[in-house]
C-alpha positions in Angstrom: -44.0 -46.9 40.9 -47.4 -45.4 41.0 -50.2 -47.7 40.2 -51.0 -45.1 36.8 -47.5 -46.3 35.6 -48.3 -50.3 36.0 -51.5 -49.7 33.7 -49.9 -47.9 31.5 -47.9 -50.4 30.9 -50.3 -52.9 30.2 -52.2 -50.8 27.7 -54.4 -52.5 25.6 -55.0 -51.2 22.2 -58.7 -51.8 20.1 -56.7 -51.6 17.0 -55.9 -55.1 15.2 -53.4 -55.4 12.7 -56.2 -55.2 9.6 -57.0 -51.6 10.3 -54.0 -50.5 8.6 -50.4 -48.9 10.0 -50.7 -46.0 12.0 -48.0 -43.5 10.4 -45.6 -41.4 13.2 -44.1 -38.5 11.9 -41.1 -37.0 14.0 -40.6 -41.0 15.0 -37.1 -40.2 15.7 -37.7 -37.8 17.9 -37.8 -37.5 21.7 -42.2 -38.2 21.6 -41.9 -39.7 18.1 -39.4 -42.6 20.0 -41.9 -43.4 22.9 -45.0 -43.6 20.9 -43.5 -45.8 18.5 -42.0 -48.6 21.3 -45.9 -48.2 22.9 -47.3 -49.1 19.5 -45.0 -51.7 18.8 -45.4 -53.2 22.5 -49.0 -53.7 21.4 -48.3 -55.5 18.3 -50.0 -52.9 16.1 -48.7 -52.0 12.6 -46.4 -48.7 12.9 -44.9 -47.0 9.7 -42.2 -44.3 11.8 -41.1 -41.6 9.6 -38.5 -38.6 10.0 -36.5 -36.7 8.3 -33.3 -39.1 8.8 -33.1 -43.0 8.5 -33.1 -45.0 11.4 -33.0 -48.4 10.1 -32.1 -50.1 13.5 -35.0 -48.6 14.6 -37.6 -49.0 11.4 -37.4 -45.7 10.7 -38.0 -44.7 7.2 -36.6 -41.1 6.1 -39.5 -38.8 4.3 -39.1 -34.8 4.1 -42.4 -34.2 4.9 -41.8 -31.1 2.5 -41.3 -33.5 -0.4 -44.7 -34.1 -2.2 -42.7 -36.8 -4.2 -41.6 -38.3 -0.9 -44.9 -38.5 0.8 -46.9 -39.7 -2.6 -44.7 -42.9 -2.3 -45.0 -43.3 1.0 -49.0 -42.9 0.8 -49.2 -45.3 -2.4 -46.9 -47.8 -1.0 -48.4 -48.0 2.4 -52.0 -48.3 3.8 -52.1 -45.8 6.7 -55.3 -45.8 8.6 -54.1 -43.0 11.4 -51.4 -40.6 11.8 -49.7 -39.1 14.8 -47.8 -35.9 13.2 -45.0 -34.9 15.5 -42.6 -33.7 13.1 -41.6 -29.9 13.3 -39.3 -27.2 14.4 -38.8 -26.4 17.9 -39.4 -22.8 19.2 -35.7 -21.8 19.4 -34.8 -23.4 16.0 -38.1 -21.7 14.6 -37.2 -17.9 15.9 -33.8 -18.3 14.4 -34.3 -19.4 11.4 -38.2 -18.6 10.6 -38.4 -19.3 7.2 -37.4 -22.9 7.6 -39.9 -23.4 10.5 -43.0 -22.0 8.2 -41.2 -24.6 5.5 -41.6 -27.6 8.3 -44.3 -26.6 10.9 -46.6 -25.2 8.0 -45.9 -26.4 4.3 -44.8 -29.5 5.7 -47.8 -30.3 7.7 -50.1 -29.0 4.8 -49.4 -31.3 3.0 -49.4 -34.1 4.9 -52.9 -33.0 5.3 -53.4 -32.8 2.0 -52.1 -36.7 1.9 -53.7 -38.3 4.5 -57.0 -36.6 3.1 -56.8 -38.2 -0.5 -55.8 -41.6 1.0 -59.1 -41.6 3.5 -57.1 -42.0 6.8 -59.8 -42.6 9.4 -57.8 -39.9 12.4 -55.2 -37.2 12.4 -53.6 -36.8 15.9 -51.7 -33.7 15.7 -48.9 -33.1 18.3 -49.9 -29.2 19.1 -48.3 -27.0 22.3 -49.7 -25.0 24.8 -47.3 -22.1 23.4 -51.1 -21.5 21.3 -52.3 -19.5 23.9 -49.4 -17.2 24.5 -48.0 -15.1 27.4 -51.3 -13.4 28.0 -53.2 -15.8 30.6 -52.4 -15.0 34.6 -54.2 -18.4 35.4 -54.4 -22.3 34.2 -55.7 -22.4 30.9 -58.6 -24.5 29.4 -59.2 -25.5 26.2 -62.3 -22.6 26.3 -59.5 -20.1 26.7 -58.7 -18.1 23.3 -56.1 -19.4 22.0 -53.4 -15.6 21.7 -50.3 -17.0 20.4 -47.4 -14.4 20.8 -44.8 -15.9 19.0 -44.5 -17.8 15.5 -43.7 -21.3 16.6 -47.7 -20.8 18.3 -49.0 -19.6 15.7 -47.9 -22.5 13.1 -49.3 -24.6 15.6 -52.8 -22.8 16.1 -52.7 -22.7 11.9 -52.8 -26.3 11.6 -55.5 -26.7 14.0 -57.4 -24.6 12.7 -57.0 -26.4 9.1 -57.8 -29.4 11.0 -60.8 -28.6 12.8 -62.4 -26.9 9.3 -61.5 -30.3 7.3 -63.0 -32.5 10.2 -65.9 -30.6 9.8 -66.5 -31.0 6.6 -65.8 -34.9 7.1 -62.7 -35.3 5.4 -61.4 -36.8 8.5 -61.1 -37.1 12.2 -59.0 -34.7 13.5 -58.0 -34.0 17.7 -55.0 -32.1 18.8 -53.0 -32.6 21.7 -51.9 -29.0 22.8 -48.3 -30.7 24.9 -47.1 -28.7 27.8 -43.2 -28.7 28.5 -42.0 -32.3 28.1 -39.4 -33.5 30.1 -37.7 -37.0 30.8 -34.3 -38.7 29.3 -33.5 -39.7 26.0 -33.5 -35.9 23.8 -30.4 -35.7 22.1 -30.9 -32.6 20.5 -32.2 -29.3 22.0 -32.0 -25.9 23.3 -33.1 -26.9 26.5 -30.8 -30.2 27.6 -32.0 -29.7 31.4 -35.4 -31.4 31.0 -33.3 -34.4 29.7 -30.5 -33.6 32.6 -33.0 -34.0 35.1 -33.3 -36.8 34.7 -29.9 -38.5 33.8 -26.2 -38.7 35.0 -24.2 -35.3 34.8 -20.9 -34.8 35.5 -20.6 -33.1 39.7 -18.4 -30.1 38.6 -21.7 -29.3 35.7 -24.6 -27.9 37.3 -27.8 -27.7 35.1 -29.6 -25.1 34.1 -33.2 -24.6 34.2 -33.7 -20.8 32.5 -36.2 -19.6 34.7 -36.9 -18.0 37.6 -37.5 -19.7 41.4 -40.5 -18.4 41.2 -41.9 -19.3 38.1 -44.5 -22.3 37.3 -43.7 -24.9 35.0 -46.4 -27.4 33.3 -44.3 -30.3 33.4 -44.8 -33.9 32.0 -43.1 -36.8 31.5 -42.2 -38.1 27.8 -44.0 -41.3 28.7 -47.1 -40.1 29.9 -47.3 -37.7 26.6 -47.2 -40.9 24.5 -49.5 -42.7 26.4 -52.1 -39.8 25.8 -51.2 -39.9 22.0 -51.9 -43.3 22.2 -54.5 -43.0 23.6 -56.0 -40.5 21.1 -55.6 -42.7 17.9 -57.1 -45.4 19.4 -60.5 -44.2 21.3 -63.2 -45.6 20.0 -64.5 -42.2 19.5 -63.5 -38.4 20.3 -65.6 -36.0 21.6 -63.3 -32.7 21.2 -61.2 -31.0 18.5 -58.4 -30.3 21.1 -57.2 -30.8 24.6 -54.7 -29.5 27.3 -52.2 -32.6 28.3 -52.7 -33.3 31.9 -49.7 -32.1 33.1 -48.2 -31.2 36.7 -47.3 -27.3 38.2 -44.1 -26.7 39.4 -42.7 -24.0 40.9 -39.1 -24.1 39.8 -37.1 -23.5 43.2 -39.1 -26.6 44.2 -38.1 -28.5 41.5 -34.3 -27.6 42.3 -34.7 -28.4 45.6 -35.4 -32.1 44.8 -33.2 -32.4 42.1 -30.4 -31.4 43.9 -32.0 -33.7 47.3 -32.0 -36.5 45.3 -29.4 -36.8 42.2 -26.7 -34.8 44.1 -26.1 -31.9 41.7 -26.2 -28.3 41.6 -29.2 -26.9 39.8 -28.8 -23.2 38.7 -32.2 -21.2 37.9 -32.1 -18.2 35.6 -33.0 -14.7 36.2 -35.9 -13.4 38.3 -37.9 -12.0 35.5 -38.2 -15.3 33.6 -41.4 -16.7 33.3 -42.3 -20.2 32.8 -45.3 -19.9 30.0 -48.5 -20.8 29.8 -50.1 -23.1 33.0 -51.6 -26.0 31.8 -54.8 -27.3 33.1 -55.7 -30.9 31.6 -58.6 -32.0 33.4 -61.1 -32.5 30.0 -58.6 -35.1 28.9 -58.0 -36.6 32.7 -61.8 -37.1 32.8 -63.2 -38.1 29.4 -60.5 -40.5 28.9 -59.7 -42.0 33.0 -56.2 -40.9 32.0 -53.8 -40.6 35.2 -50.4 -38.9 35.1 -47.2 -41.0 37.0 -46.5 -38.9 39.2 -43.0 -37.0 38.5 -41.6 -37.3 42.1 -42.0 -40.9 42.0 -40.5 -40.9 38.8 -37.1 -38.6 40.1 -37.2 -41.1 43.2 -37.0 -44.2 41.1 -34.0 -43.1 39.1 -32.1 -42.1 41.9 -32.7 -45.4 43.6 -35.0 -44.6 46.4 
């Protein structure tokens, strides 16, 4: 694989184990997995959290929700860091709003609220390019206005904002990660199995769908390269920005058929012509300020089909 890939895995963190445990929210989760096993490949202390136990994979349950919950958590533990990736997803959040607000907002607040009174040192917070909408015709930068047109971006932008004021005011130091869409193998539960598919064995007579339309561009990156920026985030030695774009690759989507089909051997079925693929992601402030490289997604495709 790409020479990006072979440092990443080599990562050496400037974190030791007397700083404290660096909480994961959402550790359960498709992100929330990988940033955990980078952490833990490093030898650094990692309190994993979701909203289900995983005890073969040391993850505690905490309803972020639950000011009971997280008081115990916060007295019991010593958190230096947090990487929140807990939330609702955009489908789950426009069916069933008031439990998103509940999650992406309440929940969020008060971990906040938490991580404030116990002095953590830096709040990474998992954010989305959905915060700047339908509206931009180009690749956005993080100096683009941030025009969320749905609720799930909104929450987001919310929390950022909340962020930005309290890291101002020195209660913390706060940077979010606005994620484009995340692909790779390994989610288990979504609207949108085909960025998992992709990537993963599928029965011949199934084709997989990918809801958009040939001509559309995606922002795509891999679930490994997201947690390597997260990483990456908790542990700089300083930041210099409230937010960034993830470095992410463009796709047009007939290409990406086109070598899903060359390669895995299955029939990939786009949706119709008027769907867009959101907001294009341009990540070139973190690329630059942190020497952060991408693996490349075709290399990735080529190794799993073996050539």
């Amino acid at each position: 694989m790409a020479d990006a890939c072979k440092v990443a895995q080599n990562m050496k963190m400037s974190l030791t184990n007397n700083d404290g445990n660096i909480l994961v929210t959402g550790a359960g989760g498709h992100i929330g997995l990988e940033v955990c096993r980078l952490l833990k490949a490093s030898r650094l202390p990692v309190l994993g959290i979701d909203l289900n136990e995983d005890k073969g994979r040391d993850i505690r349950k905490c309803d972020l929700r639950s000011n009971g919950q997280l008081s115990a958590l916060f007295q019991n533990h010593r958190i230096r860091a947090v990487i929140h990736l807990a939330g609702i997803l955009p489908s789950a959040f426009r069916a069933d709003p008031m439990k998103g607000a509940d999650v992406n907002l309440i929940g969020s607040l008060e971990l906040i609220r938490h991580s404030q009174a116990a002095r953590v040192k830096r709040f990474v917070f998992g954010s989305s390019m959905s915060i700047y909408g339908a509206l931009h015709r180009r690749p956005v930068t993080e100096d683009d206005a941030a025009t969320p047109n749905d609720v799930y971006g909104a929450s987001k932008r919310a929390i950022e904002l909340v962020g930005e004021t309290l890291a101002q005011n020195g209660a913390f130091e706060f940077v979010a990660l606005r994620i484009a869409r995340v692909i790779g193998p390994g989610i288990r539960t979504t609207s949108s199995p085909w960025r998992s598919q992709v990537f993963e064995a599928v029965a011949h007579s199934d084709p997989i769908n990918i809801p958009f339309s040939p001509e559309a561009l995606l922002s795509l990156v891999h679930v490994e390269d997201v947690a390597r920026m997260l990483v990456t985030l908790v542990q700089a030695p300083k930041v210099d920005s409230f937010s960034y774009n993830s470095p992410a690759e463009i796709w047009q989507t007939k290409e990406l058929k086109e070598l899903v089909e060359g390669l895995r051997g299955v029939h990939v079925q786009l949706g119709p012509e008027a769907t867009a693929g959101g907001p294009v992601c341009e990540g070139s402030r973190f690329a630059k300020e942190f020497k952060f490289q991408l693996c490349g997604l075709r290399e990735r495709f080529q190794a799993v089909a073996g050539t």
